[in-house]
C-alpha positions as semicolon CSV with decimal commas, in nm:
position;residue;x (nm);y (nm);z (nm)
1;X;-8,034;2,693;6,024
2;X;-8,299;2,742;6,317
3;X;-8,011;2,613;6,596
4;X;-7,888;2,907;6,831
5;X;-7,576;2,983;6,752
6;X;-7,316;3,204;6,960
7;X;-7,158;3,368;6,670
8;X;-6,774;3,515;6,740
9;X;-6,806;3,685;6,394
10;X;-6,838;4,041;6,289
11;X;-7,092;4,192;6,101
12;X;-6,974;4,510;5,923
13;X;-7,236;4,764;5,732
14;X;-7,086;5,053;5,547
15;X;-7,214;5,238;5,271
16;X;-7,334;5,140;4,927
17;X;-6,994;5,205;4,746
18;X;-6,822;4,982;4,501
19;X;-6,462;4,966;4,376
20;X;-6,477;4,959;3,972
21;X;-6,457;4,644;3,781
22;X;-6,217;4,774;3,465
23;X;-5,951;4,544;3,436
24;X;-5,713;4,853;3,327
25;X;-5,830;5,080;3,621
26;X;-5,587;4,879;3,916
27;X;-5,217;4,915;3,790
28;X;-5,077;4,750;4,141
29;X;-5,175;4,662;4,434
30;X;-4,936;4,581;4,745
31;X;-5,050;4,446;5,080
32;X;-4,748;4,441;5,257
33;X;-4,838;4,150;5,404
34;X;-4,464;4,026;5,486
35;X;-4,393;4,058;5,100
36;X;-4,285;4,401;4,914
37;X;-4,420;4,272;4,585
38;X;-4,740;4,340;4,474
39;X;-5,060;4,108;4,449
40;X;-4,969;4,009;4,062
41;X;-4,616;3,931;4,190
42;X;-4,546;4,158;3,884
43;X;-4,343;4,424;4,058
44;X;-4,152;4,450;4,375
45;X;-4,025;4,714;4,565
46;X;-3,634;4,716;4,661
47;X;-3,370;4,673;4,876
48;X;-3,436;4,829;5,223
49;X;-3,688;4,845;5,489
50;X;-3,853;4,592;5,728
51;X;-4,190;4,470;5,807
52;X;-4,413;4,556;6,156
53;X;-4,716;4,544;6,266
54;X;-5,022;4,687;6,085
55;X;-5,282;4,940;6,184
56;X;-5,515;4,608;6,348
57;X;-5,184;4,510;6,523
58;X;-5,104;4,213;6,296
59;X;-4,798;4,112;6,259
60;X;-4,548;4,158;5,958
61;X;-4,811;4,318;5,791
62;X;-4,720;4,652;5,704
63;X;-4,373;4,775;5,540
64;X;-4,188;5,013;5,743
65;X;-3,973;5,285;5,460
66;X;-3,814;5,469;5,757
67;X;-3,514;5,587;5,680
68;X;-3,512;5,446;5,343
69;X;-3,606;5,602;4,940
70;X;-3,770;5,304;4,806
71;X;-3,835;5,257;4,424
72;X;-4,061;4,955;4,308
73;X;-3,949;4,816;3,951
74;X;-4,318;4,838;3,829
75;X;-4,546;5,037;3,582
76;X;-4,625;5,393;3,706
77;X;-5,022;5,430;3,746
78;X;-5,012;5,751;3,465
79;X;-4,817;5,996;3,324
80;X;-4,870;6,311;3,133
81;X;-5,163;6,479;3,268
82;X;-5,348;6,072;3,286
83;X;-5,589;6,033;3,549
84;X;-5,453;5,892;3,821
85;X;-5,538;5,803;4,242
86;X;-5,275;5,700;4,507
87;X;-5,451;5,537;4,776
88;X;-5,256;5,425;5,102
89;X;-5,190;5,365;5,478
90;X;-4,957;5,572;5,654
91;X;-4,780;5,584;6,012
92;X;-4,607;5,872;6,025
93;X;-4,252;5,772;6,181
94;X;-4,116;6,082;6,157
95;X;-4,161;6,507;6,114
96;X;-3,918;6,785;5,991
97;X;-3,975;7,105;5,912
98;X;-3,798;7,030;5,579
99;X;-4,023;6,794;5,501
100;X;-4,048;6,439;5,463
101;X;-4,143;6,268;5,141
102;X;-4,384;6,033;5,181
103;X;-4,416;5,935;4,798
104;X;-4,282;6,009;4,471
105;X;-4,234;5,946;4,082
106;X;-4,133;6,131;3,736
107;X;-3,882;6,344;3,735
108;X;-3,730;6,587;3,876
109;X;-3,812;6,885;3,635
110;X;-4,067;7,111;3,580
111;X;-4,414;6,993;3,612
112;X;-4,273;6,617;3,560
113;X;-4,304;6,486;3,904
114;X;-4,588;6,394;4,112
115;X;-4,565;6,326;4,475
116;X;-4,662;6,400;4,808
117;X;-4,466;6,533;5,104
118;X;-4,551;6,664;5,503
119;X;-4,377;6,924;5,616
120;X;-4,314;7,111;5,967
121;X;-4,212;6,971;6,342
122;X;-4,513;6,889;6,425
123;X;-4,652;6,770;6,118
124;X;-4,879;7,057;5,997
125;X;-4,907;7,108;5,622
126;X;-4,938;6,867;5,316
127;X;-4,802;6,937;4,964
128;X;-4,885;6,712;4,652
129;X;-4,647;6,841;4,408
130;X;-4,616;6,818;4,041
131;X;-4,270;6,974;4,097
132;X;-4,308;7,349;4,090
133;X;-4,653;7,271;4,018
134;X;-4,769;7,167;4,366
135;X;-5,038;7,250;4,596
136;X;-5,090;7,279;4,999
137;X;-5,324;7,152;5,245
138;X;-5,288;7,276;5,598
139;X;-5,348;6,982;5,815
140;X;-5,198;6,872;6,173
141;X;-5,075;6,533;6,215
142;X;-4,990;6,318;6,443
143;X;-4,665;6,046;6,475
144;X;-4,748;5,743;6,530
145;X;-5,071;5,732;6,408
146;X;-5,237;5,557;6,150
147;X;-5,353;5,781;5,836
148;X;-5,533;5,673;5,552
149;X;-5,451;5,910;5,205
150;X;-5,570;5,931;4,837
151;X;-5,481;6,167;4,599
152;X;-5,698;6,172;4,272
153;X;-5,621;6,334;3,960
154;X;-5,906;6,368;3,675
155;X;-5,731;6,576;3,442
156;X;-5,829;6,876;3,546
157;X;-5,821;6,865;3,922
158;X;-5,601;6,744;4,201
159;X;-5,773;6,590;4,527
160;X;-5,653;6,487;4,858
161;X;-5,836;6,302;5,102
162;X;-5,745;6,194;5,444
163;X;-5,956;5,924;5,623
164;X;-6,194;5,927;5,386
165;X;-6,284;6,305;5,389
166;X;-6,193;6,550;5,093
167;X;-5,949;6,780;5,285
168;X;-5,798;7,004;4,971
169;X;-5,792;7,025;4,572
170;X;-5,671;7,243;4,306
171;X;-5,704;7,257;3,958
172;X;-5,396;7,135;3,804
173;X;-5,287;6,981;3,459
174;X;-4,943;6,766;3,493
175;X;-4,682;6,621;3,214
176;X;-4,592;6,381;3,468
177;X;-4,285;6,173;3,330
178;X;-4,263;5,796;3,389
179;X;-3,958;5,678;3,606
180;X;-4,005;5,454;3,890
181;X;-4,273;5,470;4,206
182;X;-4,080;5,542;4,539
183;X;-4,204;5,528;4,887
184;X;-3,973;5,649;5,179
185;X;-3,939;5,763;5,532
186;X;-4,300;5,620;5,722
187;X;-4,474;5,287;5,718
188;X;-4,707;5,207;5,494
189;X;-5,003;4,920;5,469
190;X;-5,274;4,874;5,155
191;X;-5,061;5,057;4,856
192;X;-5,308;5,032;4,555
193;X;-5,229;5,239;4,220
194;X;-5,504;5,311;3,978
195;X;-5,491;5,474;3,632
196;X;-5,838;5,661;3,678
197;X;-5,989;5,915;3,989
198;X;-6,126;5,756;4,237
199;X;-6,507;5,870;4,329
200;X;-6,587;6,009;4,680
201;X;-6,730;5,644;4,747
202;X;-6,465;5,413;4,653
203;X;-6,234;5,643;4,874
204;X;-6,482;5,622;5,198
205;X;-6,491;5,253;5,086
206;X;-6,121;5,218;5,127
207;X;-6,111;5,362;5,459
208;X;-6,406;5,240;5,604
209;X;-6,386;4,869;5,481
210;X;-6,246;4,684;5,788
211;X;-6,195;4,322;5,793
212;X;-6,516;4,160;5,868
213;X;-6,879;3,969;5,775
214;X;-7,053;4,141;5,479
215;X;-7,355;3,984;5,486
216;X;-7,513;3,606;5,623
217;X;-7,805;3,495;5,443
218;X;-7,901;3,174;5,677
219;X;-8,231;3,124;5,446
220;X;-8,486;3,026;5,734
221;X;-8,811;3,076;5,524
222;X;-8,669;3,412;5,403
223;X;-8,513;3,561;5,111
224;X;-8,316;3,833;5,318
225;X;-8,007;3,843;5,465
226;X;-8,006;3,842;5,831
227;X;-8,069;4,183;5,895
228;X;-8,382;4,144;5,698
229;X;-8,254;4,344;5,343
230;X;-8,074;4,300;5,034
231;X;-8,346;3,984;4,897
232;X;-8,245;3,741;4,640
233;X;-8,488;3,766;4,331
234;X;-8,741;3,466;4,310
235;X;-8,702;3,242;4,039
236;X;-9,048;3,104;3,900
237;X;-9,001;2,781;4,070
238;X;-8,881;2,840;4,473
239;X;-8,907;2,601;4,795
240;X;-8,801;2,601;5,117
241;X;-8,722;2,262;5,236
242;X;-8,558;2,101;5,515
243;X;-8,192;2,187;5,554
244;X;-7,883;1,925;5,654
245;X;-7,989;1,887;5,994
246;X;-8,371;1,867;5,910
247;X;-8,493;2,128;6,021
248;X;-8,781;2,257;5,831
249;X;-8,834;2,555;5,576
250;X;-8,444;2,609;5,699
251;X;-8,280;2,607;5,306
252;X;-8,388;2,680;5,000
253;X;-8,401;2,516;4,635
254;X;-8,376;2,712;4,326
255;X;-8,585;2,457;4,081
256;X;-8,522;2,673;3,762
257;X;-8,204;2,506;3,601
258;X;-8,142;2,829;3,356
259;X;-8,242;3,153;3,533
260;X;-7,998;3,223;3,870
261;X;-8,145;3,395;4,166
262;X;-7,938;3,757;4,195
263;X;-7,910;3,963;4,581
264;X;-7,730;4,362;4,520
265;X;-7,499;4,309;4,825
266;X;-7,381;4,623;4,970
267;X;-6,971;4,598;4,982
268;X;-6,905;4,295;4,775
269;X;-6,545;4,252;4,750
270;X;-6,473;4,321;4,402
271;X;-6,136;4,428;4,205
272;X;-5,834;4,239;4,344
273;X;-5,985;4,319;4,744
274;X;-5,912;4,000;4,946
275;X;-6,259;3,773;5,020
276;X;-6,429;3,476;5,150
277;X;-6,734;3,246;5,041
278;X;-6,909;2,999;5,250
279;X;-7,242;2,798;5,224
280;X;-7,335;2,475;5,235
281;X;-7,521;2,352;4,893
282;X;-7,693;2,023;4,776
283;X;-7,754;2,020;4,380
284;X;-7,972;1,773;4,177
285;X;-7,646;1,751;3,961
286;X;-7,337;1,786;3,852
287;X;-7,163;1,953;3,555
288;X;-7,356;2,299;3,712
289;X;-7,289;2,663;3,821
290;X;-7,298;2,729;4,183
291;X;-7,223;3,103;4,247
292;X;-7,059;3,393;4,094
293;X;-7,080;3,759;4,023
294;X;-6,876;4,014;3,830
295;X;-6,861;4,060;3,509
296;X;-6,820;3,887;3,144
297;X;-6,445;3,993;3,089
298;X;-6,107;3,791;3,133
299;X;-6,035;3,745;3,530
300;X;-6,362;3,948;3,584
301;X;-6,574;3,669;3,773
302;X;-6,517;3,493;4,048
303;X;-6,695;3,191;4,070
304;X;-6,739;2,826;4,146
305;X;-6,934;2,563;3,904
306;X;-6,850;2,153;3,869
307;X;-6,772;1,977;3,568
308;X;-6,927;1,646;3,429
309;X;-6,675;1,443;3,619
310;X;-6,807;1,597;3,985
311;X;-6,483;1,820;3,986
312;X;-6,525;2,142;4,180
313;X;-6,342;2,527;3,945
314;X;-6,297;2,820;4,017
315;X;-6,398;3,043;3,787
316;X;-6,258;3,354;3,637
317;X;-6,357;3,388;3,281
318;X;-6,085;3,309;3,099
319;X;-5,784;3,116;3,330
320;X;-6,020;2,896;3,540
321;X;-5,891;2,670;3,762
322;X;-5,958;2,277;3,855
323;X;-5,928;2,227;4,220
324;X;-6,098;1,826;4,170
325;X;-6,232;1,692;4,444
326;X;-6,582;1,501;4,372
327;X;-6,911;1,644;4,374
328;X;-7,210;1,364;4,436
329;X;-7,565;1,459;4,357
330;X;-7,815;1,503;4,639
331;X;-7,543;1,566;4,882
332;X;-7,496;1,792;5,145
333;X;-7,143;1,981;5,076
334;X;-6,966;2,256;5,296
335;X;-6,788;2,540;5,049
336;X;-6,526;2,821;5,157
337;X;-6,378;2,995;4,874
338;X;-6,112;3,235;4,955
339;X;-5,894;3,490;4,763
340;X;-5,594;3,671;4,836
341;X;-5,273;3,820;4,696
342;X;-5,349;3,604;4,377
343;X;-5,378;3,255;4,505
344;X;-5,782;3,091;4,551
345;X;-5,846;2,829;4,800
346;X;-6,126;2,627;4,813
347;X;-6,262;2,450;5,143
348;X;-6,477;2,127;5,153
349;X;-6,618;2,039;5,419
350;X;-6,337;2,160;5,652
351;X;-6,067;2,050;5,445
352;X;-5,843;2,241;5,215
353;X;-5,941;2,059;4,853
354;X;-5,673;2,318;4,664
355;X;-5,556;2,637;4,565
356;X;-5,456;2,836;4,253
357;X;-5,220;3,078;4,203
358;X;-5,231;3,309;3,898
359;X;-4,944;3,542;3,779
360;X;-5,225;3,748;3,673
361;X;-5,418;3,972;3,923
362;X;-5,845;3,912;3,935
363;X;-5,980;4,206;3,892
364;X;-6,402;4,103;4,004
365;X;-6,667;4,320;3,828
366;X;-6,930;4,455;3,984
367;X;-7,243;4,326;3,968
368;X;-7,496;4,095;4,124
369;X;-7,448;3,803;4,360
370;X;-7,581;3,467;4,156
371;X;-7,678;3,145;4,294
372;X;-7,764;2,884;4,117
373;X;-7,972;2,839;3,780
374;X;-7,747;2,692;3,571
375;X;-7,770;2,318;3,454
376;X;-7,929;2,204;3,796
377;X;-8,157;2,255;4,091
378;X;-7,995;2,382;4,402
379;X;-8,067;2,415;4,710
380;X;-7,827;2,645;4,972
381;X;-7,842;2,751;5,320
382;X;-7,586;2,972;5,548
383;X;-7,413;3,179;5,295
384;X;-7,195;3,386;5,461
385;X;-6,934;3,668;5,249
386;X;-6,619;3,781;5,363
387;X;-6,453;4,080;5,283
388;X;-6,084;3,930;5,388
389;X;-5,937;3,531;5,353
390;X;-6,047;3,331;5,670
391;X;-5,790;3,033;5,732
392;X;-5,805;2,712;5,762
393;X;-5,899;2,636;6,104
394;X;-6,160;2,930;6,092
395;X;-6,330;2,710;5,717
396;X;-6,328;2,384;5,947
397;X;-6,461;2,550;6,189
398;X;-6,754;2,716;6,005
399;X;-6,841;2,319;5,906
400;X;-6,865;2,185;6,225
401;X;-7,004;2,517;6,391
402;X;-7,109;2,738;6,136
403;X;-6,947;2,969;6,326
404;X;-6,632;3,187;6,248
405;X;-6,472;3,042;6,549
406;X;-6,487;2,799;6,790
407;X;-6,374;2,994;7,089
408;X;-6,674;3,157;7,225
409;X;-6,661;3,467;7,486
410;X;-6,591;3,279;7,832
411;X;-6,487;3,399;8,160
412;X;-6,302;3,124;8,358
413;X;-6,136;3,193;8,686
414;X;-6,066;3,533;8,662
415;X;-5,729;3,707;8,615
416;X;-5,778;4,024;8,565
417;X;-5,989;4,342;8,695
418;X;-6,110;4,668;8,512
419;X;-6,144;4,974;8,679
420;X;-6,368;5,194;8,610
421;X;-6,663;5,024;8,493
422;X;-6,895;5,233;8,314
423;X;-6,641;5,418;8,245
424;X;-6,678;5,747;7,963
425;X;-6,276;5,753;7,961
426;X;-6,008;5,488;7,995
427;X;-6,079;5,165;8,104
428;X;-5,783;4,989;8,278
429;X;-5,673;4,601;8,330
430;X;-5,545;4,522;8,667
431;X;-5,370;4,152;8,589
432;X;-5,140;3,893;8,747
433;X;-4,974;3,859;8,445
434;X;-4,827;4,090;8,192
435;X;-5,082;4,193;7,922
436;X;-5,027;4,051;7,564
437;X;-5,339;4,232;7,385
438;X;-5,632;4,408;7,444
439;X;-5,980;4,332;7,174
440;X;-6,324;4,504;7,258
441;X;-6,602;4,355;7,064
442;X;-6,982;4,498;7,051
443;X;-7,231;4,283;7,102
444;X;-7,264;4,171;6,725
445;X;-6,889;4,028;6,771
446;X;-6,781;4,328;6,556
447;X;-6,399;4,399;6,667
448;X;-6,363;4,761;6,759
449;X;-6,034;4,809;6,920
450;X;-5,707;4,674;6,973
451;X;-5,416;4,751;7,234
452;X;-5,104;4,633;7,366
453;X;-5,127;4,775;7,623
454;X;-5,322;4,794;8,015
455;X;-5,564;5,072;7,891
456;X;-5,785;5,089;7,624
457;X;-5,945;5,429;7,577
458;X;-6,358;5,409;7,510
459;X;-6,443;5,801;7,517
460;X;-6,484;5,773;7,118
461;X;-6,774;5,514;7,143
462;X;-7,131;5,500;7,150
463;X;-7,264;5,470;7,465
464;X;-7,375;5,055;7,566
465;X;-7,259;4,716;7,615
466;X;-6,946;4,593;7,508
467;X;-6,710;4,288;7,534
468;X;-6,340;4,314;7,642
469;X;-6,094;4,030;7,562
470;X;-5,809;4,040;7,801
471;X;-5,544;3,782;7,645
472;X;-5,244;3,764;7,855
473;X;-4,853;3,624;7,807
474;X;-4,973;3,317;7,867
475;X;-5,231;3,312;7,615
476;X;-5,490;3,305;7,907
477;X;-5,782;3,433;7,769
478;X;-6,059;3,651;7,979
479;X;-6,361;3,787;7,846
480;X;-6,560;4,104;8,062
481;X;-6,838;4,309;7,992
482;X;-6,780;4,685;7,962
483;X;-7,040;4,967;8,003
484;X;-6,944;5,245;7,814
485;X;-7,121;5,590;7,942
């Protein structure tokens, strides 16, 4: 597309670091997201508890264990001395000098547990413990505040990291028995299990990957994504050609029916990680592939390709699913395929086509991104990736705006007044009305913080220009600039 567009959407870059594609590697994985079970809907965790807000401030979307011992009726990720990881969100709701478990499983006998508890008033010290077999990490903590922890064990060696920084290991071997997983006394958001160490780079990928853009190719005469990396290959046979709205060298057509045209996108949502796909396409026919990547094992793609009758599936290898719909050569078609605690949706053009839910969890490969070369000619334009599930109005809106949203940063009559501005501090919201939430955005549309409250505190950012959304009671919305110092 060669229109200017005013883009509410948020481009995140972290670095190159992938999640493993094994199907055995993720033994559960619970989102929280109003729901103890996990994404498989395979194992749930008990009686007990409630559901709050997460760490972004969304609602019903984390699981708060305060108060509570909570034991999930699922596998265990390993026992013995198995490799293992633990990786999780934490608010800390409470401290004792005692210590508070945080989580646990095995049993309670020599060398069979394996489990993690913070000890002292204020929290100060950390012990994973293999009961009587434990080591400590001296580390402050604060209540509540968000904490993101993984514990690794290869066999040989214990780690702990905390926000995505090694803080402590020790070389260990367990005989951890089985028994049941138990979470208890904090909140907790993003509980995955996995029956192998986690690297260094999956864990700073698990803390670092916020809910945002990966990449946007818009394919304006140019085989990069927008900020000008990460090329698809070039098939023998390329063009750039007009795209829906005419303008010229604004799409492109892969013309080789059996070779696909492959991009290594940083970040890719692979395993079971939540995602969204959107592009428009136009193919030469049907009965085609479209896109996919991951890898040639059972639930291991994800993918969308039409049949001979026009229908639109996803695919998985092995389990696909029909959503139907109709697919008419040399048309212009708007896609958004989503994924998230085990159920696909596919968009057309604005419109929810359908949506499959699998009692098995996806568990994406990595590899490549593919478009195309398979049965037809293609041609594609705006591909944008995803690394959460947009919703519905946000997929209509991307057809009639390709944009994210349709409410752009406006200031109307104002409300509200900040004070100071620059600031290198706190920046507080003077208002007629009571304050429902706080969002600063950079100037990429990137969300950076979020309060409830009149303040929001900037001294942690890079000096520039930033956007403050002031969203009162009313759901009056105000949008400022901010000069951060």
């Amino acid at each position: 597309m060669k229109r200017t567009l005013q883009n509410f959407i948020g481009l995140l870059f972290v670095s190159l670091a992938f999640l493993t594609s094994n199907a055995q590697n993720l033994v559960h994985s619970y989102t929280f997201d109003n729901t103890k079970s996990n994404e498989a809907g395979t194992a749930t965790f008990g009686t007990g508890g409630n559901f709050t807000n997460d760490r972004f401030g969304n609602a019903q979307s984390a699981f708060n264990a305060s108060g509570f011992q909570i034991s999930t009726n699922g596998t265990v990720p390993a026992t013995g001395n198995g490799a293992r990881s633990i990786a999780f969100w934490i608010r800390l709701d409470g401290a004792n000098s005692g210590g508070l478990s945080v989580y646990m499983y095995g049993a309670q006998n020599n060398n069979q547990a394996f489990g993690m508890t913070i000890y002292g008033a204020p929290a100060n010290f950390i012990r994973i413990f293999g009961w009587a077999n434990d080591f400590d990490v001296t580390q402050s903590l604060q209540l509540s505040t968000w904490y993101h922890f993984v514990v690794t064990h290869d066999g040989t060696t214990c780690r702990l990291y905390l926000d995505g920084q090694l803080i402590g290991q020790s070389a260990k071997t367990y005989n951890t028995s089985g028994g049941t997983f138990q979470i208890s006394n904090h909140v907790f958001d993003d509980l995955r299990m996995y029956n192998y160490a986690l690297s260094p780079a999956e864990v700073n990928y698990l803390y670092t990957n916020q809910p945002g853009q990966v990449t946007y190719y818009p394919f304006n005469n140019s085989f990069n994504n927008q900020s000008g990396n990460e090329p698809f290959s070039e098939p023998a046979v390329t063009q750039w050609v007009s795209d829906r709205n005419g303008n010229a060298n604004s799409a492109i057509r892969f013309t080789n029916v059996s070779s696909p045209s492959a991009a290594n996108i940083s970040n890719l949502p692979f395993g079971s990680l939540q995602r969204s796909v959107s592009f428009w396409f136009r193919t030469s026919a049907v009965n085609s592939g479209i896109f996919r990547y991951g890898t040639n094992n059972s639930l291991a793609t994800f993918g969308l390709y039409t049949n001979s009758s026009g229908n639109f599936l996803l695919q998985r290898f092995g389990n696909d699913h029909n959503f139907g719909g109709t697919c008419v050569a040399n048309t212009w078609y708007h896609v958004v395929l989503t994924y998230k605690n085990g159920v696909a949706r596919m968009y057309l053009n604005g419109t929810q086509l359908g949506s499959a839910t699998s009692s098995v969890i996806i568990n994406t490969g990595v590899s490549n991104f593919l478009l195309g070369g398979n049965g037809a000619e293609m041609e594609f334009d705006d591909l944008r990736i995803f690394n959460y599930e947009i919703n519905a109005a946000e997929a209509n809106s991307l057809f009639l705006n390709n944009t994210l949203s349709n409410q752009e940063f406006v200031t109307n009559q104002k409300k509200s007044t900040l004070y100071p501005n620059p600031s290198n501090n706190w920046i507080y919201v003077e208002s007629e009305t009571a304050i429902q939430q706080l969002e600063l955005y950079n100037l990429n549309g990137q969300l950076i913080k979020k309060s409830n409250h009149k303040q929001v505190l900037v001294s942690d950012l890079p000096k520039g220009i930033y956007l403050l959304r002031i969203i009162d009671q009313n759901n009056y919305i105000q949008t400022e600039k901010v000069i951060v110092e």
